[in-house]
Each structure stands twice: as structure tokens, then as C-alpha cells.
Backbone bond lengths (Angstrom), bond angles and torsions (degrees), N, CA, C in turn:
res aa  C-N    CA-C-N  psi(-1)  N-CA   C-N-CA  omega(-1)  CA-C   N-CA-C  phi
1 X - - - 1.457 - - 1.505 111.87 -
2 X 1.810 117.73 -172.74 1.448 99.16 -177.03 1.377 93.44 135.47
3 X 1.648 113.17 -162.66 1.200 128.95 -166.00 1.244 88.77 -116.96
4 X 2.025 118.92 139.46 1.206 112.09 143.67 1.807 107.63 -157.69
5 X 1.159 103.45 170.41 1.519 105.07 -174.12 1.630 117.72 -105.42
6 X 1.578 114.17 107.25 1.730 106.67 175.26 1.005 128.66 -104.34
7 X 1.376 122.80 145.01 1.580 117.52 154.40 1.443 123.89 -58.47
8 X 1.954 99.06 138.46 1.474 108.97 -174.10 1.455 137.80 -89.52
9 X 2.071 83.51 -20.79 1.315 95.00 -160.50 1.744 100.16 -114.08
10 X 0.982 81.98 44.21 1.750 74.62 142.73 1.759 112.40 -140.19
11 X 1.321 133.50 -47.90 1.325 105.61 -179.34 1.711 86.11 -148.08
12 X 1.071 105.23 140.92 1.961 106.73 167.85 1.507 117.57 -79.60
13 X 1.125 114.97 -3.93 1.538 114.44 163.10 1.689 106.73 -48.43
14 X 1.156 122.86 -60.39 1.292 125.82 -161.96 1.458 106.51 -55.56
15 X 1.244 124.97 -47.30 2.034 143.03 172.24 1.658 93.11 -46.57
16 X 1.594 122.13 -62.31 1.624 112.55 -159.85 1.401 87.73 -76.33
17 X 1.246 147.06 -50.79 1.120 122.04 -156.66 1.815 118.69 -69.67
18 X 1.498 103.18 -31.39 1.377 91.66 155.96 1.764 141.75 -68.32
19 X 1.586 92.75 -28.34 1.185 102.69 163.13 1.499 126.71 -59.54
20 X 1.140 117.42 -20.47 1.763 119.83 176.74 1.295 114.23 -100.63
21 X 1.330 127.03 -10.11 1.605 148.73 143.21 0.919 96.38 -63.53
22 X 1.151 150.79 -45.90 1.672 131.86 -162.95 1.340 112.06 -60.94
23 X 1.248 94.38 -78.28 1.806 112.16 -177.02 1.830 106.38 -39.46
24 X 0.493 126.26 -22.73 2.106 136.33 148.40 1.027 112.97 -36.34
25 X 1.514 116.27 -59.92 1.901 150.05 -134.29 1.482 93.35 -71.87
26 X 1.367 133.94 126.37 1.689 129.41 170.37 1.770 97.23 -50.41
27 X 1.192 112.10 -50.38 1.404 105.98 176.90 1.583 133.28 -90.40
28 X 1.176 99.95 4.42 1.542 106.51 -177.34 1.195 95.71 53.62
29 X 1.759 118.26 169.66 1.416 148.77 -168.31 1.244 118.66 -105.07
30 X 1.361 117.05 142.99 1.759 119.99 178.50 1.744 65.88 -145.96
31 X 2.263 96.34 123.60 1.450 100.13 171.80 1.884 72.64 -122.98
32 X 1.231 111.48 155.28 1.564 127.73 171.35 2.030 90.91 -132.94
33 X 1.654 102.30 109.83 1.674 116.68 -178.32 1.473 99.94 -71.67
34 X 1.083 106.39 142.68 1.480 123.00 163.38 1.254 137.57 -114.31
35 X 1.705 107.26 101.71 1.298 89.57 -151.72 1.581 111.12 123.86
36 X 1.533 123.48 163.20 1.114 119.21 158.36 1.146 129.83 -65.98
37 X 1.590 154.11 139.91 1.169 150.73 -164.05 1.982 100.33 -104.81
38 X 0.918 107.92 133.77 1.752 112.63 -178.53 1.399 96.07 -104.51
39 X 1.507 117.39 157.63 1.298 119.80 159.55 1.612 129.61 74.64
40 X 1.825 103.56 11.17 1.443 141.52 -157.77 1.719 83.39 -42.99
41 X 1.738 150.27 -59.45 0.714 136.57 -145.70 1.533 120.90 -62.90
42 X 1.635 95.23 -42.18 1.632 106.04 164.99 1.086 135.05 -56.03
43 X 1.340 114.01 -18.54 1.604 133.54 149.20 1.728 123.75 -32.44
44 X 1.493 90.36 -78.79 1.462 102.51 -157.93 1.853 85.99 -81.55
45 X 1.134 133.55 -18.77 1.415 114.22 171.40 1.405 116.69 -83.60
46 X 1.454 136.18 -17.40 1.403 144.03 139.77 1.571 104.99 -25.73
47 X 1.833 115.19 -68.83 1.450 113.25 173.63 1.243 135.33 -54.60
48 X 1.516 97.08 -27.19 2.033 102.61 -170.51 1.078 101.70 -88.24
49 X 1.774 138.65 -23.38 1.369 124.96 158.49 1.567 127.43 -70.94
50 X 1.470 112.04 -28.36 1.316 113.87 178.17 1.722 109.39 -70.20
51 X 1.360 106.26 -38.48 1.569 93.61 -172.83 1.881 104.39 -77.63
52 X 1.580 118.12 -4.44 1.553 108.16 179.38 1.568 99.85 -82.23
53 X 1.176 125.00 1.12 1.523 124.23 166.39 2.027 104.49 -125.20
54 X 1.188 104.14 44.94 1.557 107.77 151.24 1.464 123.15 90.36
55 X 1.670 97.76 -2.00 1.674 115.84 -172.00 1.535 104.18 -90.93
56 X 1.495 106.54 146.65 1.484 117.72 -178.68 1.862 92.96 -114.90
57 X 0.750 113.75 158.44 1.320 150.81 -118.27 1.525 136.81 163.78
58 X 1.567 107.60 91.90 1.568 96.47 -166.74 1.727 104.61 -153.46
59 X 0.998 104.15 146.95 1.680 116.10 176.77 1.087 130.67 -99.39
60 X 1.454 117.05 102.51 1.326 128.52 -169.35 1.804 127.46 -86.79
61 X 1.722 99.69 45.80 1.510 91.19 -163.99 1.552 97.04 143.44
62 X 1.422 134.28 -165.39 1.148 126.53 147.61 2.080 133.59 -101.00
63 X 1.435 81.37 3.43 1.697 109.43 -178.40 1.985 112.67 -104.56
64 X 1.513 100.94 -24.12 1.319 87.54 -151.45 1.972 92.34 -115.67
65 X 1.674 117.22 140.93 1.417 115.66 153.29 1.057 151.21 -137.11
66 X 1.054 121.36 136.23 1.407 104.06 -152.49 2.148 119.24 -108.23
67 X 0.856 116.59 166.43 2.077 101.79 -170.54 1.884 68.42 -165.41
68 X 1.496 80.87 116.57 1.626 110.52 142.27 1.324 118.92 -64.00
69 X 1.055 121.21 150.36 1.497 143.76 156.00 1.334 122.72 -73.31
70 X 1.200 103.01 65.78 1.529 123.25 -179.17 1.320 114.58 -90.88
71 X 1.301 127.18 -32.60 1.371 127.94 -137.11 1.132 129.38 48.85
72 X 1.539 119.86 -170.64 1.680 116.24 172.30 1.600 118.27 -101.33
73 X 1.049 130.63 174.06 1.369 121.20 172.66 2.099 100.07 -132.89
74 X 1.010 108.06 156.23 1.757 100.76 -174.50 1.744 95.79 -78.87
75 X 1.300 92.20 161.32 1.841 110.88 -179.19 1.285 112.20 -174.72
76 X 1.516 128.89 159.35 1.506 141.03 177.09 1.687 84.93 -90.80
77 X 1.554 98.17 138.19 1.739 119.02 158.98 1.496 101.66 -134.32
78 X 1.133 107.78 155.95 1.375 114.19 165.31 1.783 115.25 -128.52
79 X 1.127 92.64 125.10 1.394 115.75 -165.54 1.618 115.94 -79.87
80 X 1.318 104.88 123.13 1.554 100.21 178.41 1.478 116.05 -66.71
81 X 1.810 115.66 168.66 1.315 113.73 145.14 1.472 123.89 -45.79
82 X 1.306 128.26 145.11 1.583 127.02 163.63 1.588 105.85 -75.34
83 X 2.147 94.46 122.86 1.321 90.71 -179.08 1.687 116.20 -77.69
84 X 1.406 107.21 10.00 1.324 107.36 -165.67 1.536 110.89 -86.95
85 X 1.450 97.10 -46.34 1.853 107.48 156.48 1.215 116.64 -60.43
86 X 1.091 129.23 -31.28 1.835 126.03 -172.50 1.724 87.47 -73.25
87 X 0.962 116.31 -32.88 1.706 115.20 -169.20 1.703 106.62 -43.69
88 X 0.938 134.12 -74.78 1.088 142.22 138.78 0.857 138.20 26.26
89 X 1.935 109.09 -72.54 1.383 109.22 156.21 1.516 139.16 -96.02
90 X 1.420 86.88 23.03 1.910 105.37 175.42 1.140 95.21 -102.77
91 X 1.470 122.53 -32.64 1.439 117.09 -178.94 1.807 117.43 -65.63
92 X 1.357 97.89 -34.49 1.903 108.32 174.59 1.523 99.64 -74.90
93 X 1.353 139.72 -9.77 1.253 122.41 155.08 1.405 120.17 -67.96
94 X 1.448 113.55 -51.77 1.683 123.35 -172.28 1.530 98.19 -53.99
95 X 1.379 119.66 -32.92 1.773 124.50 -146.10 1.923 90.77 -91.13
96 X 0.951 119.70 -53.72 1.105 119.05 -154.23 1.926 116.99 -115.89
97 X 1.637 87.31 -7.11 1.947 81.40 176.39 1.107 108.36 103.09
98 X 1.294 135.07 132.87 1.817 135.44 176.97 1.318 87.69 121.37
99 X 1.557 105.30 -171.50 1.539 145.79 172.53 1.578 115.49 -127.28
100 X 1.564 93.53 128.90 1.910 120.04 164.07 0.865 115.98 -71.78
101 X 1.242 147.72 174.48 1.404 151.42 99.08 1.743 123.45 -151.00
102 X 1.168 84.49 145.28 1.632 102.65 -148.12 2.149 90.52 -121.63
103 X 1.757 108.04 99.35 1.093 117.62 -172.19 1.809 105.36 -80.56
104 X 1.022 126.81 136.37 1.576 129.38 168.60 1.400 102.69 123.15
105 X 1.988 116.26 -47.88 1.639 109.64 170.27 0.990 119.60 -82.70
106 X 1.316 125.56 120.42 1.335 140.52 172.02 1.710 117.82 -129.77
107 X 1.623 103.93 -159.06 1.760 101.27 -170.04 1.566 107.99 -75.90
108 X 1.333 130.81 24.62 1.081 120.90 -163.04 1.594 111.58 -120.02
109 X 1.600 94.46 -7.15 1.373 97.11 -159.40 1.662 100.10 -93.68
110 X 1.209 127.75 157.03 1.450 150.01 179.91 1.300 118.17 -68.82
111 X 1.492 97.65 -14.29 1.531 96.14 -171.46 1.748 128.13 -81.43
112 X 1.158 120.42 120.06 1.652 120.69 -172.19 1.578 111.97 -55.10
113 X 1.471 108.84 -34.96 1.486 98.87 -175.35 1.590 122.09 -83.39
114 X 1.416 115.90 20.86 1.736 125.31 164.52 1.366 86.12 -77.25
115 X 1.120 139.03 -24.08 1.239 110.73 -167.73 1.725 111.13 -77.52
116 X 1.118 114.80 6.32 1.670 106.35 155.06 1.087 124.58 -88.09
117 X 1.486 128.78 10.10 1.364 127.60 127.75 1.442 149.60 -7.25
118 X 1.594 88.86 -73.63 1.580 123.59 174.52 1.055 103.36 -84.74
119 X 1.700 129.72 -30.26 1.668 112.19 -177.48 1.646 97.93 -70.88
120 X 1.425 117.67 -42.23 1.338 90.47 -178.62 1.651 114.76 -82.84
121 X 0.673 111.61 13.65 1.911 95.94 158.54 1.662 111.56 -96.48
122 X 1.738 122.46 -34.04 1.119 95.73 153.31 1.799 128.12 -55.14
123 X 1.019 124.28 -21.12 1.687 119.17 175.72 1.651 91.99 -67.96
124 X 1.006 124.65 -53.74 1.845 118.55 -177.40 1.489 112.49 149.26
125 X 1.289 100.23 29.79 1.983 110.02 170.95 1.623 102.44 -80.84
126 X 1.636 103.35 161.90 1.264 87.61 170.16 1.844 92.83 -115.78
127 X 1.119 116.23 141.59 1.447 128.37 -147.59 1.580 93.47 -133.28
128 X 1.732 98.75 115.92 1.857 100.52 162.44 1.448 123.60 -117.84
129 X 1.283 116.50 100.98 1.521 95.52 170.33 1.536 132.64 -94.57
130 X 1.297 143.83 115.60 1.068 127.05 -175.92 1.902 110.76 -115.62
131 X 0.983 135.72 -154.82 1.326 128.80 -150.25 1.743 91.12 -96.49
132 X 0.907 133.58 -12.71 1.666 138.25 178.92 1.387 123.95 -114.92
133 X 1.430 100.67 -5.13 1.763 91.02 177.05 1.682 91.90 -172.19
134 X 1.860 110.41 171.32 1.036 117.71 167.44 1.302 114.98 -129.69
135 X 1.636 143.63 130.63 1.203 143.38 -175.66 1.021 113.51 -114.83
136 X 1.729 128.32 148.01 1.395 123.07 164.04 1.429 104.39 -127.43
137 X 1.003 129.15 125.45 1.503 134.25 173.13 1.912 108.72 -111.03
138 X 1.608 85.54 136.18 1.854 84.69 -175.54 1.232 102.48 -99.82
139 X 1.114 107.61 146.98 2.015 136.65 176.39 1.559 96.99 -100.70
140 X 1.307 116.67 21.60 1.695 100.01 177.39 1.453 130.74 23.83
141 X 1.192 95.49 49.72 1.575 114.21 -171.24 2.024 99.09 -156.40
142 X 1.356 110.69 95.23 1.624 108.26 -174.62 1.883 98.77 -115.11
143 X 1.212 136.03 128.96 0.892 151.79 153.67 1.285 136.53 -94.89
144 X 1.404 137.35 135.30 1.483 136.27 -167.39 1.483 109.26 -82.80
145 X 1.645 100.08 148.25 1.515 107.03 166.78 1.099 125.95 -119.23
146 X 1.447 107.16 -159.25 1.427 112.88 160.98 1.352 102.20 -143.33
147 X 1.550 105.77 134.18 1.824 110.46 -169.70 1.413 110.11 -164.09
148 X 1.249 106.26 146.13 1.476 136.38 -151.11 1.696 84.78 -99.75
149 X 1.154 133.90 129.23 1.493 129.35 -170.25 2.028 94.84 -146.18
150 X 1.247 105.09 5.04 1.635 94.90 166.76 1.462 123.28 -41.88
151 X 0.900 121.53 -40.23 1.795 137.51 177.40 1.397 113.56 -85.00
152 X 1.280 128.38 17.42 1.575 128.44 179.34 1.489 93.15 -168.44
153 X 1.607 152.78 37.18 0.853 117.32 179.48 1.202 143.07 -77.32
154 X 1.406 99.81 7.04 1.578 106.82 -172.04 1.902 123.47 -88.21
155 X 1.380 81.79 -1.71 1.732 99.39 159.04 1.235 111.77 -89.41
156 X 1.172 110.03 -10.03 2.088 105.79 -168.21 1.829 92.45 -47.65
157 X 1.187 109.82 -56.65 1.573 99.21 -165.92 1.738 103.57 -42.44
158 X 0.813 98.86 -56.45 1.336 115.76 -167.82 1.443 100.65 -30.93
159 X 1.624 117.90 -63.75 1.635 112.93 -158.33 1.489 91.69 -88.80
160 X 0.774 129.21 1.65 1.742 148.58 166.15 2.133 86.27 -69.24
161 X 0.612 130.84 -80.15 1.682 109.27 -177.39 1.774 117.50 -83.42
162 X 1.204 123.32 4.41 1.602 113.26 157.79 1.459 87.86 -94.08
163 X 1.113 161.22 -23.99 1.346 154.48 175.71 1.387 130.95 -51.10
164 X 1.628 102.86 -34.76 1.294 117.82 150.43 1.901 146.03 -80.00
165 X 1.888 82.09 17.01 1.817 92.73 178.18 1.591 90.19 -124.36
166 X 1.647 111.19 13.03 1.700 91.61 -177.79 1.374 111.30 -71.92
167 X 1.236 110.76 -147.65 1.548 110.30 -171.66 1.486 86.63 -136.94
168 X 1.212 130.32 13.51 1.731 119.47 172.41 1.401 106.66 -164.25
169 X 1.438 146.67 148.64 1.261 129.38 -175.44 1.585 118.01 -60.08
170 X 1.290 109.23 158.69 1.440 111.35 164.78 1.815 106.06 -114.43
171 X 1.379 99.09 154.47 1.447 106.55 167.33 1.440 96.06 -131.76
172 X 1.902 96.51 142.05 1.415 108.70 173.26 1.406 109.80 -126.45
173 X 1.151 111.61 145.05 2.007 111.42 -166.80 1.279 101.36 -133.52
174 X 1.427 114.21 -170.63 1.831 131.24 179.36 0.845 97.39 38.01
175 X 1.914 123.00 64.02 1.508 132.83 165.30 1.537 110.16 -138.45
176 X 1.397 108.98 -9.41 1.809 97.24 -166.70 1.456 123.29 -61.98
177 X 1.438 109.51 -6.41 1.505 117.32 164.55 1.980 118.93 -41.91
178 X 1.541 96.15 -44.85 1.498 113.78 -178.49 1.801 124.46 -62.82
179 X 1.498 80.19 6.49 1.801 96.26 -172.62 1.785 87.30 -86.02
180 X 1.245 132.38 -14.66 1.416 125.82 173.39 1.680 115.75 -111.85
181 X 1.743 119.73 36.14 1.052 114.50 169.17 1.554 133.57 -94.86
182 X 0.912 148.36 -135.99 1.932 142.15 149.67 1.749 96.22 -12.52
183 X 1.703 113.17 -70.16 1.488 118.67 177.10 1.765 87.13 -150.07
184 X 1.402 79.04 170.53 1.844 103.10 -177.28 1.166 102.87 -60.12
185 X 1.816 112.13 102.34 1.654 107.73 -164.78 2.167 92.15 -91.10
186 X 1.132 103.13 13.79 1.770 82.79 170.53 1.169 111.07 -107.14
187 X 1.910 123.76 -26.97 1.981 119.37 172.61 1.608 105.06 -68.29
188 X 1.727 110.54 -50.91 1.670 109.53 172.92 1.484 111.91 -51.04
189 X 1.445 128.07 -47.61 1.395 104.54 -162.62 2.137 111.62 -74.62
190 X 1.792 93.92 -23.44 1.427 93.04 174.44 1.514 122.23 -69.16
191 X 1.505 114.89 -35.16 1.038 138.16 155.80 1.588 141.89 -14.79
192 X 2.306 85.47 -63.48 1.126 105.28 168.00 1.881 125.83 -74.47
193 X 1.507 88.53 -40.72 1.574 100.98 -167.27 1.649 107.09 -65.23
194 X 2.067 121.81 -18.24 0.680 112.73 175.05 1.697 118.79 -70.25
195 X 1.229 115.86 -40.41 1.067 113.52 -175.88 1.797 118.95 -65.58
196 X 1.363 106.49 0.00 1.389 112.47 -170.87 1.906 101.70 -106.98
197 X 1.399 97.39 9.16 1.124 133.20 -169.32 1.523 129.73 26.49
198 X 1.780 93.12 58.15 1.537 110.59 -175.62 1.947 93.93 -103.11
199 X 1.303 120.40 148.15 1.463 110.09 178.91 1.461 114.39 -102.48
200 X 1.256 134.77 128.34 1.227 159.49 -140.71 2.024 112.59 -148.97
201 X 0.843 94.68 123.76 1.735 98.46 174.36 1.523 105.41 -116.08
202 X 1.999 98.49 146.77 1.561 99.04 170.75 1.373 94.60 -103.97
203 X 1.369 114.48 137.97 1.039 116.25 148.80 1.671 136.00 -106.26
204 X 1.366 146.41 -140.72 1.239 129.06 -157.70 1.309 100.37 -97.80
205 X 1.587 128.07 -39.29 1.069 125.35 153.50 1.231 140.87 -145.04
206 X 1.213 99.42 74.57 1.789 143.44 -169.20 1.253 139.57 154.60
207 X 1.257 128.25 -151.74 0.902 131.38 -163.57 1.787 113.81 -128.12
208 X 1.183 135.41 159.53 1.270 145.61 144.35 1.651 113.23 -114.71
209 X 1.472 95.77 143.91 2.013 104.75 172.47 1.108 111.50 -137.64
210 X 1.340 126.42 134.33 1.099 118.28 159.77 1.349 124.89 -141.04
211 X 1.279 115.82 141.28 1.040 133.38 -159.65 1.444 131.53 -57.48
212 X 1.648 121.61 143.87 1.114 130.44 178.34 1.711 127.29 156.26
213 X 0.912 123.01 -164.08 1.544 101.62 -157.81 1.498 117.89 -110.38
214 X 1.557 110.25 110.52 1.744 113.99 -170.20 1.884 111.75 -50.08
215 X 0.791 94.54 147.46 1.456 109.66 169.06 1.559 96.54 -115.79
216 X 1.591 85.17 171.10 1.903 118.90 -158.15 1.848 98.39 -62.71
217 X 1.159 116.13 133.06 0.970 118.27 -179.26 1.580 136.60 -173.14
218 X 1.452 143.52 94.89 1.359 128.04 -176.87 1.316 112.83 -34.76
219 X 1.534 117.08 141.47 1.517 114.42 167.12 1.291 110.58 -104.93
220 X 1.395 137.70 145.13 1.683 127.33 173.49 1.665 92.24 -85.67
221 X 1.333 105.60 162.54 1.481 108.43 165.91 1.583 101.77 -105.44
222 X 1.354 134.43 -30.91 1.361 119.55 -115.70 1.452 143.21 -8.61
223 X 1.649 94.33 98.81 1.406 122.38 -159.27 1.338 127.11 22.55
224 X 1.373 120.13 45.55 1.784 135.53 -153.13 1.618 85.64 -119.94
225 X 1.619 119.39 113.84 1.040 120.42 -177.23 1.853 113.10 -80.52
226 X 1.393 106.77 -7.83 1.438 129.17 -175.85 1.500 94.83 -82.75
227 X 1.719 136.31 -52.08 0.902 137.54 -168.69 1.681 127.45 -71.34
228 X 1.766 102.65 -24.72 1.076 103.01 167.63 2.017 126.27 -85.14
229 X 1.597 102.64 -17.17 1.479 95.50 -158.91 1.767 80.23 -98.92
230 X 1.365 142.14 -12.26 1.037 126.32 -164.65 1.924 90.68 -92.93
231 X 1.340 130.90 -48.30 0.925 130.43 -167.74 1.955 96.31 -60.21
232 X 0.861 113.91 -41.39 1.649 114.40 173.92 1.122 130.24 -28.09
233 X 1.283 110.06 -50.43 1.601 140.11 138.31 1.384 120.32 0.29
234 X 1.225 121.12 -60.24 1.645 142.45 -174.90 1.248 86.65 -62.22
235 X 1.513 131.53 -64.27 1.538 131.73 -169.92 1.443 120.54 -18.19
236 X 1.601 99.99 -54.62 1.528 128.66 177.41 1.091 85.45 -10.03
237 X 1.345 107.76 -95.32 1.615 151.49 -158.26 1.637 115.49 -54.48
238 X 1.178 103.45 -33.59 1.680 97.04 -147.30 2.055 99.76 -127.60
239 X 0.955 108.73 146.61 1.612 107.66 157.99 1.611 123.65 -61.47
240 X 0.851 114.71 161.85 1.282 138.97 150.62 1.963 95.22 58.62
241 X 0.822 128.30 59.73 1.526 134.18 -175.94 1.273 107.70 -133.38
242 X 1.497 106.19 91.20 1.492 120.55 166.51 2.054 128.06 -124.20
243 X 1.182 91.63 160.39 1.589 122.51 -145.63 1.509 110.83 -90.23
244 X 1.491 119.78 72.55 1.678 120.29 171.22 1.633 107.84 -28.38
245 X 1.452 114.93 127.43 1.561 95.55 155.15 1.614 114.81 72.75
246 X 1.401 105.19 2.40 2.074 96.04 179.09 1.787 110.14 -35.45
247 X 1.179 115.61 -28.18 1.453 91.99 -160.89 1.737 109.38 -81.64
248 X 1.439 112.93 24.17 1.471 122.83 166.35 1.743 113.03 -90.18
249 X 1.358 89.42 34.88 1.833 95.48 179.34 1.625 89.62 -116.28
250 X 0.962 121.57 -9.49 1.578 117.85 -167.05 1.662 111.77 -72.94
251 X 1.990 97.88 -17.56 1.917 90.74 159.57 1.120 135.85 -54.08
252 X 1.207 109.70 -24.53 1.679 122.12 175.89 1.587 115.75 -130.45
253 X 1.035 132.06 -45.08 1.039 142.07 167.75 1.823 133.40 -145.64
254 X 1.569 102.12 118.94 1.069 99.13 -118.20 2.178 85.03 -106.53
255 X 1.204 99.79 -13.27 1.599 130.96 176.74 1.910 102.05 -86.88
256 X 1.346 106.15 -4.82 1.558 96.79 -166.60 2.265 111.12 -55.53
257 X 1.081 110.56 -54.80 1.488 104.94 -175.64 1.820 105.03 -56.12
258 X 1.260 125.24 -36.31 1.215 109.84 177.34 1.870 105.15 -78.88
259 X 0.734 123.81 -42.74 1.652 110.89 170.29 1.572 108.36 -52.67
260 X 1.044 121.56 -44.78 1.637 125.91 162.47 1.473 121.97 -37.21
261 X 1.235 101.00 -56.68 1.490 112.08 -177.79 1.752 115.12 -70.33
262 X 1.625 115.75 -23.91 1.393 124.00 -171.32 1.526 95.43 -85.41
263 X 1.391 125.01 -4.75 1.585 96.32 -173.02 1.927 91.23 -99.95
264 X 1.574 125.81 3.26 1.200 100.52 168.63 1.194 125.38 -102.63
């Protein structure tokens, strides 16, 4: 344990995982970030679970944190849905027409990536969240944006294929960190969508899409379990759109194409 200084901006995995080492630490941790911090939501939900099992946890500033040496103590939590998987299937609402809903995530939860929720109701969903669930219902009407996705990027893929049924491009930014995740999900996803031959730009840190209609095509993932269930997506919509390697969804979800297949 002790004092030390990290970098922020490349992934916040590295911050929670020290942070749950800390509270272990005879001395507990004082980390002071350097730098911008990415992914701020995964942060403070790293803290709000550690302190429901006995960990202190506190912010000294907007750079500096600190975790006593408490240890843990045992306790019941109850664990939300992953809003990152629910993404997915709010996204096959916007893409294809109908209504989601995904019971357990609601406004209460910590998690940064509900907030692709609201991005798709800015595109033109009509989007409910209340304290027990989150819904997206499509108006068959999707429009392009422009959006700052530093704090959720691990949906970028995601609005990265409703992006391609808008009716104008979208650009998504405050993501180029994600060029060091599973694989560089902004050259692969431009990469991919080219070959599905929708046109897409990388830019320095993000992405541009724009819209229009995929043709038949294998997608590679390289082994990016984000790359295969979001590229899946296109399927919705389009013929002949198939999936190198699907069973690289099994990092997170490993049932994803048959949950896919039950919502038609």
C-alpha cells in the first residue's frame, strides 16, 4: 500500500482494480490520477460496491483517492443486469421496430452505460426509465448525432450499428482510448462496417458512420466479444450478415445469439 501516481486515460480497469487491492493494503492507498480519467462511471461503482461490503473510499479533489485499510466484511448484494449486454437488445428495438424492456435496470443503478438509453431516444426512440426497468420503443424514425461517449464507451460499437439505419450520419468522440481494448474497436469497427460496405471514418478519437444499407458479408471479430454481438445487429436488417468466430461472446455472455434469436 502507500502513495502512488496513475494514468487515467487509458482504461479505468487499472484504478478499480487497485482500488479493491487497497482496502487489503496494511496501509491502504492514496492514488492522485494523472491526467484525464476515462470511464469515470466504473469508478464510483467500483466504490459503491466496495463500501456495501465495509470499504471506505473517498475523493479527495477531482485527481486524488483515497481507500482505507479496512478490509472487507461478508454481506448479501444484489447485482444488477449488465447495462452493457442489455445494450444490445435496446439496440434491436431502435434497429428493427418493436419494444425492449429490460426489468431490474433502472434510474438507480450506477452504471454509465444506461446511458445508451437516452442516446437512443435522442436518435428518436421513445425511451422510459423508471426505478425497475428500462424500455426503448422505436418510432421507426432513427436520426444521426453527435456524441461524446467517453463515459460509456463500451457501447460505442453498439450505436456504431443503430447508426447505420439513421437517416443522417452520426459522429461519436471522447473514445480513442478504446483503440487499446480486446482490439482497436475504432480501425476494426471502421474496418468491419467497410467491408459490409457501409462508409465509416476513423477519426483521432472516434468514430464517424454513415448511413446506408449493408450488404452480405462475413464479419471478423478479432476475438472482441463486443465486436461480434454488436456487429450481429446488422443481421436484424440486412441478408446475408454473418459472424467469424461468434463463440468469442462467451467473455461476457456466452448465451448471447440464442437470447438474440428469442426476441424474434
Amino acid at each position: 500500500g502507500g502513495v502512488l501516481t496513475l494514468r487515467g486515460d487509458v482504461s479505468s480497469q487499472f484504478l478499480s482494480g487497485l482500488m479493491m487491492a487497497g482496502a487489503c493494503l496494511p496501509a491502504g492507498l492514496d492514488v492522485t490520477i494523472d491526467g484525464p480519467l476515462v470511464s469515470v462511471p466504473y469508478v464510483h461503482m467500483t466504490a459503491e460496491v466496495m463500501r456495501a461490503f465495509g470499504g471506505d473510499v473517498r475523493w479527495d479533489g477531482a485527481d486524488r483517492l483515497q481507500v482505507a485499510a479496512t478490509g472487507y466484511r461478508p454481506g448479501r448484494y444484489q447485482i444488477e443486469p449488465d447495462a452493457s449486454a442489455a445494450s444490445y437488445f435496446l439496440a434491436a428495438a431502435a434497429i428493427v421496430g418493436g419494444r425492449v424492456r429490460v426489468p431490474g435496470l433502472g434510474s438507480r443503478s450506477a452504471q454509465g452505460d444506461l446511458r445508451f438509453a437516452t442516446i437512443l431516444e435522442e436518435m428518436g426512440c421513445e425511451v422510459e426509465i423508471t426505478a425497475d426497468h428500462t424500455e426503448v420503443r422505436s418510432t421507426r424514425s432513427l436520426h444521426g448525432i453527435d456524441v461524446d461517449m467517453a463515459d460509456c464507451s463500451d457501447v460505442a460499437p453498439t450505436l456504431c450499428a443503430v447508426a447505420v439505419y439513421a437517416d443522417s450520419p452520426t459522429t461519436i468522440t471522447g473514445i480513442g482510448f478504446i483503440r487499446g481494448k480486446e482490439t482497436d474497436r475504432i480501425g476494426a469497427v471502421v474496418a468491419e462496417l467497410d467491408r459490409c460496405g457501409i462508409v465509416a471514418e476513423e477519426l483521432d478519437d472516434g468514430i464517424r458512420v454513415h448511413p446506408g444499407q449493408p450488404r452480405p458479408a462475413v464479419v471478423h471479430t478479432y476475438d472482441d466479444h463486443r465486436m461480434a454481438m454488436s456487429f450481429a445487429l446488422l443481421g436484424l436488417r440486412a441478408e446475408g450478415i454473418e459472424i467469424a468466430d461468434p463463440g468469442c461472446v462467451a467473455k461476457t455472455f456466452p448465451d448471447y445469439f440464442e437470447a438474440l434469436d428469442a426476441l424474434r
